[in-house]
Every structure is written in C-alpha cells, then in structure tokens.
C-alpha positions as a printed NumPy array, in Angstrom:
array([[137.661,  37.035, 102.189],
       [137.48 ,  35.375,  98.444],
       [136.661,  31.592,  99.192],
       [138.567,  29.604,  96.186],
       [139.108,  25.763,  95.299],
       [142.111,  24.808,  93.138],
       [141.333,  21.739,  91.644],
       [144.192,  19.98 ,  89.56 ],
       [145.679,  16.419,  90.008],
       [149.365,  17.759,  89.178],
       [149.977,  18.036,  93.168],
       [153.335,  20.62 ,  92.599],
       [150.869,  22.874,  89.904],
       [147.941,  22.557,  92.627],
       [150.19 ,  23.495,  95.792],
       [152.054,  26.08 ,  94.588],
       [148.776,  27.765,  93.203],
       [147.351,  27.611,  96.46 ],
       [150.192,  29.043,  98.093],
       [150.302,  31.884,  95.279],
       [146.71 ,  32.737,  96.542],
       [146.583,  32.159, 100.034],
       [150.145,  34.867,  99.865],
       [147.656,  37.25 ,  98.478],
       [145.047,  36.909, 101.203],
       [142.795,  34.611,  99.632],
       [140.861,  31.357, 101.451],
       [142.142,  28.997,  99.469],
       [141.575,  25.058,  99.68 ],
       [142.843,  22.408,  97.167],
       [141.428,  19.107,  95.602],
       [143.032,  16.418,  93.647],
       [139.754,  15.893,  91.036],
       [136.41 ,  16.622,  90.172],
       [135.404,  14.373,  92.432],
       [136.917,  15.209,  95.285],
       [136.036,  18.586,  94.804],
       [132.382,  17.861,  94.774],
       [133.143,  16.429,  98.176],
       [134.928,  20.118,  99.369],
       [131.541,  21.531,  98.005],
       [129.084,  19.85 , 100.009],
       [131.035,  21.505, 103.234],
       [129.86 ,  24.824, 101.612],
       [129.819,  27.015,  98.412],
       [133.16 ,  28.868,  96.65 ],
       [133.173,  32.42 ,  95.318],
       [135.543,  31.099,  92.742],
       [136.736,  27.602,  91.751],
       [140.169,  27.186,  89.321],
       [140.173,  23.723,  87.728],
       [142.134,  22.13 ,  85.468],
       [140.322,  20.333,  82.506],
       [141.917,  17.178,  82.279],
       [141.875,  14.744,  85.71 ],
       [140.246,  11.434,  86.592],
       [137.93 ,  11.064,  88.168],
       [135.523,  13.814,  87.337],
       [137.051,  16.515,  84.561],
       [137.251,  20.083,  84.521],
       [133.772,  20.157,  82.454],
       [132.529,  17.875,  84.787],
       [133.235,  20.211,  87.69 ],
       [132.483,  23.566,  85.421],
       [128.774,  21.605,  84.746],
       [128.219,  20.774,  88.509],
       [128.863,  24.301,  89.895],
       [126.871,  26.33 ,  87.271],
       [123.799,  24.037,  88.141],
       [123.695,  24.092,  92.146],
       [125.704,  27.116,  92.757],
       [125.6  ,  29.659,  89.522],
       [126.649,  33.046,  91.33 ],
       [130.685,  30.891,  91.703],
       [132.833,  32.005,  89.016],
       [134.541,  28.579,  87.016],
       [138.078,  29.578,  85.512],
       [139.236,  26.609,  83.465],
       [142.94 ,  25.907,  83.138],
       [143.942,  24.516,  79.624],
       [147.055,  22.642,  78.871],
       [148.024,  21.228,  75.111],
       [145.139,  19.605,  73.118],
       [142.353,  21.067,  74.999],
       [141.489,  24.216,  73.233],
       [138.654,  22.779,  71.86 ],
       [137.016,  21.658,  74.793],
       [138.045,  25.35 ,  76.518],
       [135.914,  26.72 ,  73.925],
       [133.254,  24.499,  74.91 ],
       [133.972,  25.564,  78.762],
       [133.297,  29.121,  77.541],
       [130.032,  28.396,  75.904],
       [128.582,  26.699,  79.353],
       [129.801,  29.26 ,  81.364],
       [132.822,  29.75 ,  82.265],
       [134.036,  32.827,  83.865],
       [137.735,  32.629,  82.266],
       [140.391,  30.146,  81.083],
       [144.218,  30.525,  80.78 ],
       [146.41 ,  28.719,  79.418],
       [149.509,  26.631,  80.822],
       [152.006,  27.172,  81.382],
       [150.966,  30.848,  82.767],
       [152.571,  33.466,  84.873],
       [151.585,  34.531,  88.939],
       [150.419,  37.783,  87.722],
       [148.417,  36.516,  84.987],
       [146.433,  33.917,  87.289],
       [146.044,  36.864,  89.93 ],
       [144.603,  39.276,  87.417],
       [141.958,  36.236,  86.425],
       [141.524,  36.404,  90.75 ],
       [140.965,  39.936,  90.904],
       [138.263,  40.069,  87.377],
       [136.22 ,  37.411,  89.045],
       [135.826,  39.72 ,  92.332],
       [135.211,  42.581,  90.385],
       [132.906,  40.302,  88.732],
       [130.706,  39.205,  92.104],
       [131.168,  42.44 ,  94.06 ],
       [129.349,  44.456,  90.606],
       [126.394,  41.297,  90.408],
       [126.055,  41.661,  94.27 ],
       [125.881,  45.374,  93.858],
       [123.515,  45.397,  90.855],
       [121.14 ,  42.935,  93.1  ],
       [121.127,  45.198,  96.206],
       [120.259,  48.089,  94.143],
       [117.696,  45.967,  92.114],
       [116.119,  45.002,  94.978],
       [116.352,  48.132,  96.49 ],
       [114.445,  49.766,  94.054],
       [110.709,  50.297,  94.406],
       [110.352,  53.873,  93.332],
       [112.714,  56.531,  91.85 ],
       [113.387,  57.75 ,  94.407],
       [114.334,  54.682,  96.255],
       [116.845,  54.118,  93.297],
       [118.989,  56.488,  95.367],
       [118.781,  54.873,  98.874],
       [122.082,  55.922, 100.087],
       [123.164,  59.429,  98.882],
       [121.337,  61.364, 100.883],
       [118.859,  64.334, 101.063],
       [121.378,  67.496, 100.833],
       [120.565,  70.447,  98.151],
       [124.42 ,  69.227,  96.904],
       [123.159,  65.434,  96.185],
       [119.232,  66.397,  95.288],
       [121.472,  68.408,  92.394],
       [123.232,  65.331,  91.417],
       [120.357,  63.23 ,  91.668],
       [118.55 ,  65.281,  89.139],
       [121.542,  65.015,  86.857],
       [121.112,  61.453,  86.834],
       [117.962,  61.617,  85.747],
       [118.332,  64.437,  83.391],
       [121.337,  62.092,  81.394],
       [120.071,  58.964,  82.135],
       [118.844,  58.209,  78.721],
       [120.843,  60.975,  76.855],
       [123.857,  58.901,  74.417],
       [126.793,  60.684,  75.383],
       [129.774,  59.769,  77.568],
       [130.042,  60.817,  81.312],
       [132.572,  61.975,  83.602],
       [132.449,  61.443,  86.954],
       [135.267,  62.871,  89.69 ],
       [135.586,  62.914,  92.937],
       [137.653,  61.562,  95.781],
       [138.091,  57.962,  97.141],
       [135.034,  56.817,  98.413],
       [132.468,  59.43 ,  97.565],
       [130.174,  56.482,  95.923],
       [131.397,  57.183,  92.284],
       [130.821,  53.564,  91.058],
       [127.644,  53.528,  92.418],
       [126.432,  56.705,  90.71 ],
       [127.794,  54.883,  87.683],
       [125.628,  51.8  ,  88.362],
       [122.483,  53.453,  89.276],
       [122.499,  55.919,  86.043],
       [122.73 ,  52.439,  84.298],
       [119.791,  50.917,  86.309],
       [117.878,  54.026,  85.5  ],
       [118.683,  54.156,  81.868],
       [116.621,  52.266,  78.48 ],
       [119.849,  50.172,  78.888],
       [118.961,  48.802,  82.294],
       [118.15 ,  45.14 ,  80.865],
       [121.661,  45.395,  78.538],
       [124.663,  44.394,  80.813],
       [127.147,  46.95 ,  82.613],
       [130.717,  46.176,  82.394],
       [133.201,  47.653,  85.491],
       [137.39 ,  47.763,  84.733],
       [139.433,  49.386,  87.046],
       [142.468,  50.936,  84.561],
       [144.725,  50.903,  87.791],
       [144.404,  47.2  ,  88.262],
       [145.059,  45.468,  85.206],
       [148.345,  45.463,  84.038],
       [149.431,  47.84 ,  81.169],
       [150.345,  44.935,  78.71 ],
       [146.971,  43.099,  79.386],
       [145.083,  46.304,  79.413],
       [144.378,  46.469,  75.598],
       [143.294,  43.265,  74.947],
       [141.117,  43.18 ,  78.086],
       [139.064,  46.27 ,  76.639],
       [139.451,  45.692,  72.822],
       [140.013,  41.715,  72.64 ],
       [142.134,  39.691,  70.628],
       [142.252,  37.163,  68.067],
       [143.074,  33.467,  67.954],
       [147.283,  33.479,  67.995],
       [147.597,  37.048,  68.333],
       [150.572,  36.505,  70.799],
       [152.101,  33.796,  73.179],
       [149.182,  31.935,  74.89 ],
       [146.295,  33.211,  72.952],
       [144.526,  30.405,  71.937],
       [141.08 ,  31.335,  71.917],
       [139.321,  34.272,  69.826],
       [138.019,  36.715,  72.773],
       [135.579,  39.703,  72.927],
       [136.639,  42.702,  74.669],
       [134.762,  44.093,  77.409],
       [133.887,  46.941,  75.073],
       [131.788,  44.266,  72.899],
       [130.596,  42.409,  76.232],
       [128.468,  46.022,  77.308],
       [127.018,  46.205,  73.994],
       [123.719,  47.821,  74.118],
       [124.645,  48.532,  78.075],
       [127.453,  50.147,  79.742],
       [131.217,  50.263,  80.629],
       [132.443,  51.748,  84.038],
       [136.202,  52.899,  83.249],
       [137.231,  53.636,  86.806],
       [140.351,  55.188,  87.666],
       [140.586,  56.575,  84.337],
       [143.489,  58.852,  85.378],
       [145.57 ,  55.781,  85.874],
       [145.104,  54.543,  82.357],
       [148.402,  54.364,  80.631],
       [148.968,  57.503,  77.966],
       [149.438,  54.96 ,  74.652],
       [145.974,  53.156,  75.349],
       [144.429,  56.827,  76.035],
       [145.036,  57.478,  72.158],
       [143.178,  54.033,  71.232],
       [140.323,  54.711,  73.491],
       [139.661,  57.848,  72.155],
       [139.487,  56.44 ,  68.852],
       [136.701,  53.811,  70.418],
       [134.583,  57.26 ,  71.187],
       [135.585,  59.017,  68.185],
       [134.431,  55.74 ,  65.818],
       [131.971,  53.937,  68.045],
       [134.335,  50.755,  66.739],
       [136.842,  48.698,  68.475],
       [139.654,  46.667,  66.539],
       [140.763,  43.373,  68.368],
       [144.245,  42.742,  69.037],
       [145.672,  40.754,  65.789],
       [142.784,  41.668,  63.737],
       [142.309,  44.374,  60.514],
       [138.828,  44.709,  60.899],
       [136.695,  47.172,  62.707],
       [133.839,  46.232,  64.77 ],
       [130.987,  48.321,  65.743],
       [130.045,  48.759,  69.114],
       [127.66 ,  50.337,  70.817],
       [128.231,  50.891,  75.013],
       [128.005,  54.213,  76.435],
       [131.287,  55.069,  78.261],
       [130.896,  56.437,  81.865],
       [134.4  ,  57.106,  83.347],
       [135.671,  57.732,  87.158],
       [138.488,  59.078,  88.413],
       [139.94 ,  60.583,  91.802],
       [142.715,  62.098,  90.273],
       [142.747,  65.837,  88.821],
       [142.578,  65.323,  85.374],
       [143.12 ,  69.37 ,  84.387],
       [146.446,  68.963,  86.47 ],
       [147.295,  65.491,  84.719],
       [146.938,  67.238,  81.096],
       [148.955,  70.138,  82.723],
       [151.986,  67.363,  83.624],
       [151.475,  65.621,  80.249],
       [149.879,  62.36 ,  81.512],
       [146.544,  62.615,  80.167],
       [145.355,  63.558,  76.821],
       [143.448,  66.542,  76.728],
       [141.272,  65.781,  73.32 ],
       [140.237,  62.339,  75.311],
       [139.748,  64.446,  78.955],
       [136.822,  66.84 ,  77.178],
       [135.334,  63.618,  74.785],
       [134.516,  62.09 ,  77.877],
       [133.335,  65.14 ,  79.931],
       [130.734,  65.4  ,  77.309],
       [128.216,  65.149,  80.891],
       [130.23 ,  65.969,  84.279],
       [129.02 ,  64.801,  87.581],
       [131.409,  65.817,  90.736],
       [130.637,  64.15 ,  94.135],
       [131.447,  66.296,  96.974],
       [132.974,  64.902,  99.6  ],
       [131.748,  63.998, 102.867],
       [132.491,  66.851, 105.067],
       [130.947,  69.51 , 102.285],
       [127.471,  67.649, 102.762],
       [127.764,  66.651, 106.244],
       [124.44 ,  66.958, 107.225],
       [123.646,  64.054, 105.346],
       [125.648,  61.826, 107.693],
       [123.209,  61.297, 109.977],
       [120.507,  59.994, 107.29 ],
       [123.307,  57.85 , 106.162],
       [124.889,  56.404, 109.283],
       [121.066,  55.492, 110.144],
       [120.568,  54.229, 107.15 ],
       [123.989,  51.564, 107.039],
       [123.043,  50.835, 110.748],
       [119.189,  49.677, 109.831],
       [120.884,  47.512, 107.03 ],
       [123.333,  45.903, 109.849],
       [120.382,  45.622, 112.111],
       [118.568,  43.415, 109.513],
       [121.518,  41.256, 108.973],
       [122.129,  40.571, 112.55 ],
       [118.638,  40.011, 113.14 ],
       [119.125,  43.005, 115.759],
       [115.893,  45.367, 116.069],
       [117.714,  46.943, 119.384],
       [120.708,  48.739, 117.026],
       [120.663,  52.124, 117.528],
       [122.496,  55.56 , 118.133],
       [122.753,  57.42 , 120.995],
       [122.056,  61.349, 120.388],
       [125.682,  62.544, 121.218],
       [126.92 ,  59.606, 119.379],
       [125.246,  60.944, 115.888],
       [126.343,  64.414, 116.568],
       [129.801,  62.807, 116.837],
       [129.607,  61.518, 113.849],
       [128.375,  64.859, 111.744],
       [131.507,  66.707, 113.256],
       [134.012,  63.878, 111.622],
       [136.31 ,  64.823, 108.811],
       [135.551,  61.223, 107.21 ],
       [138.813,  60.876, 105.141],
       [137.72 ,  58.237, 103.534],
       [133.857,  59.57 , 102.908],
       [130.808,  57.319, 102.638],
       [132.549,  54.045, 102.219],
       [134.551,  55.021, 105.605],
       [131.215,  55.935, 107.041],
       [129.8  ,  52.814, 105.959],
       [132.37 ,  50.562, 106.942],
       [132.518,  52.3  , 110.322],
       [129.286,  51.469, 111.032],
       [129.763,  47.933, 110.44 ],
       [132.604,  47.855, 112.677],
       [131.261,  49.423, 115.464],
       [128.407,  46.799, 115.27 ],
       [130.786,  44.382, 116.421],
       [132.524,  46.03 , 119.063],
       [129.752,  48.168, 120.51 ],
       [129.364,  47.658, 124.528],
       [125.736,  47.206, 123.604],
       [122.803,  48.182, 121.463],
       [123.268,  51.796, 122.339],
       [126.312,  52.803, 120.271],
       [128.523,  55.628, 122.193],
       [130.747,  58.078, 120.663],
       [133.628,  55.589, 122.415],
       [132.246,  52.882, 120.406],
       [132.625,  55.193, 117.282],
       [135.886,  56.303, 118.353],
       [137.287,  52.849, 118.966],
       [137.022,  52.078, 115.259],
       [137.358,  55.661, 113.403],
       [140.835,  55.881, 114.731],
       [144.006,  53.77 , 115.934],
       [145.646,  56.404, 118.002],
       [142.228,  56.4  , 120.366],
       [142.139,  54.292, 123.849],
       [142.709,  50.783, 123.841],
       [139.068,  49.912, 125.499],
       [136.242,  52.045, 125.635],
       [135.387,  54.551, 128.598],
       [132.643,  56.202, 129.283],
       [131.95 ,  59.704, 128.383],
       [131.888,  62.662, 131.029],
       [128.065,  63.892, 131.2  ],
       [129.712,  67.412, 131.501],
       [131.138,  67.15 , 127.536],
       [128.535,  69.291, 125.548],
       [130.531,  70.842, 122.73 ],
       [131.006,  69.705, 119.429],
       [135.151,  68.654, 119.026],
       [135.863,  69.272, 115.745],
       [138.429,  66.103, 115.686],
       [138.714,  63.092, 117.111],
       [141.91 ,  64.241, 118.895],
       [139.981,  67.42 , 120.026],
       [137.391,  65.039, 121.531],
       [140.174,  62.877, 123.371],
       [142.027,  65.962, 124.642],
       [138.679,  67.221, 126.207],
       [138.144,  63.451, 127.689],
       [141.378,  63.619, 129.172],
       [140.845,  67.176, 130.7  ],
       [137.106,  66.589, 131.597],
       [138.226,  63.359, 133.318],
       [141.255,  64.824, 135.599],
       [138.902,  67.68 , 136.867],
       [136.151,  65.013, 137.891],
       [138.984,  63.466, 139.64 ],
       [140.435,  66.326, 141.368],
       [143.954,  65.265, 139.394],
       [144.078,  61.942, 140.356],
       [145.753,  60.463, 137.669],
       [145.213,  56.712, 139.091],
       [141.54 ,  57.148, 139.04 ],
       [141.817,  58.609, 135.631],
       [143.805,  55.779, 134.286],
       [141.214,  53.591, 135.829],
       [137.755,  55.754, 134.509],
       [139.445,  55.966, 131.177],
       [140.525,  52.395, 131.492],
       [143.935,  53.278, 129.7  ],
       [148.029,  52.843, 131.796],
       [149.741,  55.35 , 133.255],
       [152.74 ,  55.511, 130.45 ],
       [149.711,  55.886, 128.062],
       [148.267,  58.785, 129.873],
       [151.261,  60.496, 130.359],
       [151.939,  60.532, 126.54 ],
       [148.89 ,  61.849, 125.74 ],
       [148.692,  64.573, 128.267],
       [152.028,  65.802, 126.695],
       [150.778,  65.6  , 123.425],
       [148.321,  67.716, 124.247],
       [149.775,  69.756, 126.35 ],
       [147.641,  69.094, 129.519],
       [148.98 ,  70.122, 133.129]])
C-alpha cells in the first residue's frame, strides 16, 4: 500500500485530502508544517509526500529539499496557491515529482497519485532488472526456457537496436511491460530514460497534454510551461500501454508524432523534434477494434512496424515450473527462508493450472502461498488455498492414492472429495473432519459435483 504525507497548515484542505486518499486505499498520514513533517519522517520513509509551499514553520521547499537529500527514491508533489509560481518553478528544478495548482479537482490530485506509482513501481522495476543482469541471458530471468519464449527472446535481440516502433499484444499479465523494459535495457538507449503511460488511466481531457505538454496559460490552471512525456524519453523510450484504450481523437495526433518525429505542445504553434522510439501494449484485439471503428487502422500498422505476441500461460506451460521456482527462490531470499520449497505433486499441480491471469497470477500466487503455507514444504492445498475462493476454508491433506493430473482446480476438489469418502467407507463425519470443512459445506459440494 502507497505510504503518503499531506502536509498543509489549512487543516479543512489537509483533512479532506487525506480522506480523498485514504477512500482510495492509500496510507495516508497528515502534518500541519514542514516541521512537523520532518518529525512523521523520522518514524519511517513515504513513497510520496504532497505539500503545500507556503506554511510556517518549515515551507514546502524546505520539506521538498529535506526529502530529496535523505530519502531521494519519495516522490515530492508541491501544491501551489496564488503568488507562488515562481517558486513552483524552482520546486521543479530541485526535484519535484509534480505540482498542481489550487484550487484543483479530486480527480486531478488522484491522477498526480497514480503517475507517482507508476513512477516508483517502473524505477523499482528498472533496478531489479539492472541488478539482475549479469549476462544476456540473465537479462531475461523470468520468461522462461520454452521454444515459444527462446523465439521471442531472439526478437528482442534482433530489434533491440533497430529505430522503428513496436507492437506488443497479448493478454493481461503475460509480462508485456516487462518485455517493453528489457528491449529498452538491451538497447544503445539503455542509459537514455524510459517513459511508461497507461492510455486507460489518465483521463481523456488530461491525456494530450500529459503526452504532448502544454504551454504557460494554455487553459485554466496551467501556470507552468511543461514537457510532455514524449520530450521526457528523448533519446530513450515511451511504453504506451493499453494502447487500445486510447481515445480515437488523440489516435490521429499520435500518429502524426510517428509520422513527423515532432510533437506540438498544447497552446503552442511550434513543432518540436523528438526523438523516443514508441513501443506500444495492448490486450485488446486491435484487428477487431479497426473492424468496430475504434481504432485507426493507418496508426494500428505504423506501430506494428515490429510485432511481438506473448502467448499465454497455458500455451507454454512447461515453463511454469522454471518460473514458479524461480518467484519462490526470490521469496526465499526475502524471507531469509533457505527451507522454501515445492513438493513434487505440488509443481505438477501447478503445470496443469489454466492461470487466468498468466505469469503475474503465477507470481503473485507464489507469494501468497508463502504466507499461508503449513510449512516449508508447499502442498497442492497450500496452492489451492490461494489460486481459488471456491476451494476449502483450511487446508487438508491430500489422499496418497491421488496420482492423476486434474485438469482444474474443481476437477482436483471433486477427486478429493471422492478419494476421501472411499478412504472413509462413506463416513461423511470423518470426511468433514479429514477435509477439515462442515457438513452443509460438504453436502453442497457433493451436489455440485454430482457425488453419491
């Protein structure tokens, strides 16, 4: 959970900004100054601190220069009121994340919120696959070793350093940004920044200026000049994920950004050159979107100039083991836990799940069943318990006599169930008490499955 401090001495601005945040699941505390809210920092660091720029003691500068010395990775956005657009622009120039301007809107605050964790989640990304990097082969730590990702692997490479924009599809959680990020890491551009937007999550009227940028006074509340993120990747990259969502009038601009290599800032007649190569995601079907008139086909085949599809999960399953071992050796480092491992049964489990959600289910499965795991042997219960809801409410062990391979995880409870009442010659007390489950539960699942 996002840890933020609100720091304004305007108690009715500071409260209701906290409540605002803390509505939309955020940890968020509250301080009167600067410095009181060098006090809150000395109980432990922020991911993102909000402070107004004029209170006494200590002023938002004051607080923006504290946290970018001790604690540089927390994102400062500076709230401005009347007669300090000056010293915002100062704020920007020692690091700042963001500033807005009162009075602002809840959705404009929130979509500061949400571009400072898309900030930290892409630098703590970038620094796990820094560090992770020794070799090039270890560039690619957590695809896996199937002929489908070895192909997609050698894509990478093969387009790495070739100026041209790339398409990459596939569904949710197939590791799409990360293929993004790693071509990047691989690339001449490597020491140039890379620049993630997710189209679906900024709002349509923002979207423009957030990729383009505006000019001083280009409309209500712009009072700073500001680059796009288009001009921020120059001489690196920009991620446009969820390019399918991207709204059909900004789909003509972009493609006018590809077609020119120029952007044009909001309020401005000149045209700036720019020079970021575009890599765009998406898990929508863009041939059907063209086909229903909600994406431009002239824009779907300038970015398709390269084309990487990730498969899902269940068409390379036999890299699921390598991968599950692979999240769980992680885990086992951060717990300090050398025991961590999988029991045979309880990997074959795994290769024989559909995985919905694909590598980012597997992943956070593992770290899940980390903490609910009986002990350092993980079971298929233990897997069970977290891959599904509609599974028993505490783990039970698993009949010795199970050796087939369920194809579901309702196939596997239906043969737990049956497995169970012939080991108990029907007993349906003992059952309930082996499968550690009540009677009423039972009963619903043996007519759901049709068990007699």
């Amino acid at each position: 959970m996002m840890k933020i401090l609100v720091i304004d001495d305007q108690i009715g601005m500071r409260k209701s900004l906290g409540i605002l945040l803390r509505k939309e699941g955020f940890h968020a505390e509250e301080a009167e100054n600067g410095k009181q809210a060098i006090s809150c920092f000395e109980k432990g660091p922020y991911d993102l601190v909000i402070t107004d720029m004029k209170m006494s003691p200590g002023t938002g500068l004051d607080v923006l220069y504290y946290v970018k010395e001790r604690y540089p990775k927390t994102d400062v956005i500076i709230m401005t009121g009347y007669g300090t657009v000056d010293s915002a622009v100062l704020a920007m120039k020692m690091g700042a994340f963001d500033y807005i301007s009162k009075p602002f809107k809840n959705e404009e605050i929130l979509h500061r919120v949400r571009k400072s964790i898309n900030h930290l989640e892409t630098a703590k990304e970038l620094s796990s696959l820094t560090n992770s990097v020794t070799t090039e082969r270890s560039k690619f730590p957590i695809l896996g070793n199937s002929a489908a990702i070895r192909e997609i692997v050698a894509i990478m490479h093969r387009i790495s350093n070739l100026d041209m924009s790339i398409l990459i599809t596939g569904e949710t959680g197939t590791g799409k940004s990360l293929i993004a990020k790693t071509i990047h890491s691989i690339s001449t551009r490597t020491d140039k920044p890379f620049i993630s937007v997710n189209c679906a999550s900024v709002p349509e009227n923002l979207l423009e200026s957030e990729l383009f940028g505006h000019e001083k006074g280009a409309f209500t509340g712009a009072l700073l000049e500001r680059k796009g993120l288009f001009e921020a990747a120059e001489g690196g990259s920009i991620l446009l994920d969820e390019i399918g969502s991207m709204p059909f009038p900004m789909q003509a601009k972009l493609l006018d950004v590809l077609q020119d290599r120029t952007v044009r800032r909001i309020g401005s007649n000149k045209s700036k050159a720019v020079n970021a190569r575009v890599i765009a995601a998406t898990n929508t079907n863009l041939v059907n979107a063209i086909d229903n008139g909600s994406f431009r086909s002239d824009l779907y085949y300038r970015l398709k100039v390269a084309h990487i599809h990730v498969p899902p999960l269940r068409d390379h399953s036999e890299d699921i083991p390598f991968l599950a071992k692979h999240f769980l050796e992680s885990i086992r480092k951060d717990l300090n836990n050398t025991g961590f491992q999988f029991a045979p049964e309880a990997l074959d489990f795994l290769q024989h799940y559909q995985f919905p959600g694909n590598v980012r289910e597997l992943a956070n499965a593992i770290s899940g069943v980390a903490a609910v795991a009986a002990n350092d042997i993980i079971s298929v219960q233990d897997l069970a318990l977290v891959l599904t809801s509609s599974l028993f409410e505490v783990p039970a062990p698993i009949p010795s006599e199970i050796d087939t391979h369920p194809n579901s995880l309702e196939e596997w409870e239906k043969e737990l169930i049956v497995e169970s009442i012939k080991k108990n010659a029907s007993n349906l007390t003992k059952v309930c008490s082996e499968l550690r489950i009540g009677r009423t539960t039972l009963w619903r699942k043996m007519k759901k499955y049709n068990i007699q």
